[in-house]
C-alpha positions as CSV (number, residue, x, y, z in Angstrom):
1,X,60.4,31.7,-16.7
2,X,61.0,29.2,-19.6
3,X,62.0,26.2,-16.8
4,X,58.9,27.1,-15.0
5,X,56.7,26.9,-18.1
6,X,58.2,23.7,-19.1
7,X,57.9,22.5,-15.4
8,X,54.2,23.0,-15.7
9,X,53.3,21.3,-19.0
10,X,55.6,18.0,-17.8
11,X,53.1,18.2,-14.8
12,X,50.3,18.5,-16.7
13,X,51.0,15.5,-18.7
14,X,52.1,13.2,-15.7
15,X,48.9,14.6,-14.0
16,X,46.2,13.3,-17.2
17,X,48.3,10.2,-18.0
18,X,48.7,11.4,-21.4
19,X,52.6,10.8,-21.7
20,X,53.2,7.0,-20.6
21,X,56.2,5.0,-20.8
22,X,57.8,7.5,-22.7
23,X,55.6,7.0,-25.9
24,X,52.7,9.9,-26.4
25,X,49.4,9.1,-28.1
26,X,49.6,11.7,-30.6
27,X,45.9,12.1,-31.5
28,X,44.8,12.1,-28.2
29,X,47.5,14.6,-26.7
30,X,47.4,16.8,-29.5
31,X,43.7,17.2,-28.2
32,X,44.2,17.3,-24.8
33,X,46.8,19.8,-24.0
34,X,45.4,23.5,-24.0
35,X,41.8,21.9,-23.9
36,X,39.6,23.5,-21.5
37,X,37.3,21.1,-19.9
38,X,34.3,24.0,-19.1
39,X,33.9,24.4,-22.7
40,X,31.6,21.6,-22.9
41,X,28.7,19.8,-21.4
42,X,30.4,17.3,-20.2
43,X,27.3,16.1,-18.4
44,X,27.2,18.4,-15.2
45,X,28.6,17.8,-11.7
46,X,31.7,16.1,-10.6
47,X,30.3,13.1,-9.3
48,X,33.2,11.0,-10.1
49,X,35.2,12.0,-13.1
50,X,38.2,10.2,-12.0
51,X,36.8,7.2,-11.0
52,X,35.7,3.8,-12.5
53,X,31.9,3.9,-13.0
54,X,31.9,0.4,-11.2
55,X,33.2,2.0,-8.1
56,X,36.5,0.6,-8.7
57,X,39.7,2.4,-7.1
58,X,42.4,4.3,-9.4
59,X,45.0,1.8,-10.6
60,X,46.5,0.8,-14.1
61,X,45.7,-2.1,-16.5
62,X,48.2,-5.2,-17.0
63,X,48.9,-4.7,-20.6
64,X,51.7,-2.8,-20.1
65,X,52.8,0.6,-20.8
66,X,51.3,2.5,-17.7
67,X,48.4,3.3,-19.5
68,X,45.6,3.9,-16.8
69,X,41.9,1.9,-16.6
70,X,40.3,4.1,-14.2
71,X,40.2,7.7,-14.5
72,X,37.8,9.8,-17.1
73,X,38.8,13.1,-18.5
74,X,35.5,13.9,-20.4
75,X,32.4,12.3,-19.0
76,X,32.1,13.7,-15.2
77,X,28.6,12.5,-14.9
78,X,28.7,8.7,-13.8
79,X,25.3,7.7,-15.0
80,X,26.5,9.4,-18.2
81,X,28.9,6.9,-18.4
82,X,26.8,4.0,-17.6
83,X,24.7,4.5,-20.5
84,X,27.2,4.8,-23.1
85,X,29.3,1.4,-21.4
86,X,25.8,-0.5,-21.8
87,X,24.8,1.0,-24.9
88,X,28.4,-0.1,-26.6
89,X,28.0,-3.4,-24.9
90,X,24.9,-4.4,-27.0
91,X,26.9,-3.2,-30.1
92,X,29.6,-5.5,-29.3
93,X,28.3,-7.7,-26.4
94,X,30.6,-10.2,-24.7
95,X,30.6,-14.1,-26.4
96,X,32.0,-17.0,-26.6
97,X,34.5,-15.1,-28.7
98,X,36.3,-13.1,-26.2
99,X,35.0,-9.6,-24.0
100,X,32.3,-7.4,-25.0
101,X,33.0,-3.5,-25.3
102,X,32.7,-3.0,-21.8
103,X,35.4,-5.0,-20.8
104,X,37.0,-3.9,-23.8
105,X,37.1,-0.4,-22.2
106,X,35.6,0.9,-25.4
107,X,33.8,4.0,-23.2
108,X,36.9,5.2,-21.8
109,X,38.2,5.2,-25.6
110,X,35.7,7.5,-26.5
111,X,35.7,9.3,-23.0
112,X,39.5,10.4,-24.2
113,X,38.7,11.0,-27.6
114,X,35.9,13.2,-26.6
115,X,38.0,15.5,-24.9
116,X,40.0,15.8,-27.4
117,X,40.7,16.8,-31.2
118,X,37.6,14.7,-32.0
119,X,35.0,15.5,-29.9
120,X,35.7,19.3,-30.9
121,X,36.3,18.9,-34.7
122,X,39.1,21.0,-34.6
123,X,40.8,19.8,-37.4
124,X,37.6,19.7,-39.2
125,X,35.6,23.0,-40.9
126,X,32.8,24.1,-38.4
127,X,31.4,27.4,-40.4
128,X,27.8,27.7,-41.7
129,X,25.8,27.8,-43.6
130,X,24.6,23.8,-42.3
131,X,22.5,21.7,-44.1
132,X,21.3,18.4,-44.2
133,X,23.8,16.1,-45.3
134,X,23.8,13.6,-48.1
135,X,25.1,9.8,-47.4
136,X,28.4,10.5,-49.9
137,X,29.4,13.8,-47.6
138,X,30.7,14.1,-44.0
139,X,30.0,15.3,-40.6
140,X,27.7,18.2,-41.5
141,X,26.4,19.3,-38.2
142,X,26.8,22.7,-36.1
143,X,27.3,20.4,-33.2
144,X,30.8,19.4,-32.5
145,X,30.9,15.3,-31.7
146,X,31.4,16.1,-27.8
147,X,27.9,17.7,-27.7
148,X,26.5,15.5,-30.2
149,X,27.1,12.7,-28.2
150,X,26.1,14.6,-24.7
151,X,22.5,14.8,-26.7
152,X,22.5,11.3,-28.2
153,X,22.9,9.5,-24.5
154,X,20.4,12.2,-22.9
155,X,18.0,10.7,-25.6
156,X,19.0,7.0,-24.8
157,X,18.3,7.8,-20.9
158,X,14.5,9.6,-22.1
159,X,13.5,6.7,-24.0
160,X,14.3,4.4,-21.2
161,X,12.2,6.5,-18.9
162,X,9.3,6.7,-21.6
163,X,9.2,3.5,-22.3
164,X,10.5,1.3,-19.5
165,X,10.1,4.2,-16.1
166,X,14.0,3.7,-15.5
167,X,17.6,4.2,-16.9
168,X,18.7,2.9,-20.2
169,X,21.6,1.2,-18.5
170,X,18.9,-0.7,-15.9
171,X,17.3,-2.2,-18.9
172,X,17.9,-5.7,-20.2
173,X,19.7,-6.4,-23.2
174,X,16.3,-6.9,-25.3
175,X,15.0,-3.6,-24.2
176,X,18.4,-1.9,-24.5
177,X,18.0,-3.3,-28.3
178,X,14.6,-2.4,-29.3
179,X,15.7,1.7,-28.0
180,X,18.9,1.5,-29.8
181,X,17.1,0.0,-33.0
182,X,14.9,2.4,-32.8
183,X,17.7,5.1,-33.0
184,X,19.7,3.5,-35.9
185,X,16.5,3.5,-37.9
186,X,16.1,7.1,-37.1
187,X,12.4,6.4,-35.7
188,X,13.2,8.8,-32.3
189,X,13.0,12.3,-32.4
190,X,15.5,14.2,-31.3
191,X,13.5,17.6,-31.5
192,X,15.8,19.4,-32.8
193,X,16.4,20.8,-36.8
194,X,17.9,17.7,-38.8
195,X,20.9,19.4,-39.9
196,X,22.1,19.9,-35.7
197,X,21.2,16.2,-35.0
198,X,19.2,13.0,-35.9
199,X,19.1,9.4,-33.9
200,X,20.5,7.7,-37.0
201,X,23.3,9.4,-37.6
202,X,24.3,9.4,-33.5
203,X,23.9,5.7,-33.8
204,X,26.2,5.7,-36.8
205,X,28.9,7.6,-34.3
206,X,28.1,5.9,-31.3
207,X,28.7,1.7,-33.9
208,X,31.7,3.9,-34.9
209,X,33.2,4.5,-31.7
210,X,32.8,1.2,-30.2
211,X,34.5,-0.6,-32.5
212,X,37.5,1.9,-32.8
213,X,37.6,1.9,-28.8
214,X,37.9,-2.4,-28.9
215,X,40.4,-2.5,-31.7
216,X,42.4,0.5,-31.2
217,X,45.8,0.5,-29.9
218,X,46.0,-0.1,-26.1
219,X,47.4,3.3,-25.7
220,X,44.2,4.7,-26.3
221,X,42.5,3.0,-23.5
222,X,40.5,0.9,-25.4
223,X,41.3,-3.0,-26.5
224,X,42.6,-3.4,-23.0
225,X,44.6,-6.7,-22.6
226,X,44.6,-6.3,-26.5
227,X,41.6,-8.9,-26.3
228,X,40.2,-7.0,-29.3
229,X,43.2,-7.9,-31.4
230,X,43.7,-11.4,-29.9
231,X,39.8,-12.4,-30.8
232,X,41.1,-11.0,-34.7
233,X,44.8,-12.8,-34.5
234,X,45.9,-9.4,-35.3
235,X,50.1,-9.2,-34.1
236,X,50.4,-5.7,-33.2
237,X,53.1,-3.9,-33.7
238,X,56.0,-5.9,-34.1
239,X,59.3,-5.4,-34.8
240,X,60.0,-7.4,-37.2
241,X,58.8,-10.5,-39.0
242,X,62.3,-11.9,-40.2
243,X,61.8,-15.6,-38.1
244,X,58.8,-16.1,-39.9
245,X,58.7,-14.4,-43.1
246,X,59.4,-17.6,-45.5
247,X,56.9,-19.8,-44.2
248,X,53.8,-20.4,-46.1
249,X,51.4,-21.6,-43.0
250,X,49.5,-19.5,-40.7
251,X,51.5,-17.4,-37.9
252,X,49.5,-16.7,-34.8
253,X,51.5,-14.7,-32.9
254,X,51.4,-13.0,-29.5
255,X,50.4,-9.0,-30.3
256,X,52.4,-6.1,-29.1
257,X,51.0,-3.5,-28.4
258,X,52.7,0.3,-29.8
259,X,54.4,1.2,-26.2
260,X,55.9,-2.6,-25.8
């Protein structure tokens, strides 16, 4: 029974991709494994949860490690995902700089964090009695961040369709600014008491998340290529810094990513 058991999880993890090259993303398996994806609204139907949202077939990334590009294991709702991948794009939109959060794969950072320890606070205390909170506190609501941000992009998509008569991510980059604007000013409504949820403090996640999913470590599925640390000269993790440790000029040198 106990090489059966242990059979199972080692399949499991192969399975999600959460164990690669022999390194485990703690954060992100420590919220994955036991997780039971029917426990949230994880935008209905499963029109394509393990496929790229650009129709693009399974395969991995070529910075290293195994670590996959395609494949979601939150958002199963590929319009869903469309609107989060444009609205992180006009956060941090491609430039002469390097790629913008869509190449970036800043969604599918969030998508695994999400589905995770995160996106169901479960490190965090989720007991009443809620209140609005005040700028110096934390996450106050009675929504854990996996719903909160199922709300925030069902809002996005209705202010398209109020405003503009199609999808948010149809929109062009002005329009997709004046909505998102809109939310970080906390001037849309999200109907709702304003201790659950308000468009100001979603856009306050949503700024949050994008830039965690382009600088993060590759093994998260964000930063892919580690563009996000090549535009920031950032090294990685290297092993050591012994050859270059008594010079005084500038070092800029290749990054290595945590499963190199």
């Amino acid at each position: 029974m106990a090489d059966e058991k242990q059979f199972s999880r080692r399949d499991f993890l192969k399975t999600t991709g959460a164990a690669t090259g022999g390194v485990i993303g703690g954060s992100l398996l420590g919220g994955l494994i036991g997780f039971n994806m029917n426990e949230v609204d994880n935008g209905g139907g499963n029109e394509s949860a393990d496929s790229d949202s650009s129709g693009g077939s399974h395969g991995h990334s070529d910075h290293g490690g195994g670590i996959p590009d395609q494949g979601r294991v939150f958002f199963s709702n590929d319009e869903d995902f469309r609107i989060i991948e444009a609205a992180m794009e006009r956060i941090f939109p491609e430039s002469d700089a390097g790629p913008g959060a869509k190449e970036l794969g800043a969604a599918y950072f969030l998508d695994g964090q999400l589905a995770g320890a995160y996106g169901h606070n479960s490190r965090e205390y989720m007991q009443g009695p809620f209140h609005e909170g005040k700028g110096t506190q934390g996450y106050q609501s009675n929504l854990n961040r996996a719903s909160y941000f199922m709300l925030g992009i069902r809002k996005l998509q209705e202010e398209a369709e109020e405003r503009h008569d199609t999808s948010f991510a149809k929109l062009d980059g002005k329009q997709q600014d004046e909505i998102l604007k809109a939310f970080e000013t906390d001037e849309v409504d999200f109907n709702v008491p304003k201790n659950t949820a308000t468009a100001g403090f979603f856009f306050k996640l949503l700024h949050t998340a994008t830039l965690e999913g382009v600088y993060s470590d590759p093994i998260y599925r964000g930063n892919r290529n580690m563009a996000g640390w090549k535009m920031k000269q950032f090294p990685g993790h290297q092993h050591s810094y012994l050859d270059v440790i008594d010079t005084d000029e500038f070092q800029d040198i290749e990054p290595i990513p945590n499963f190199g």
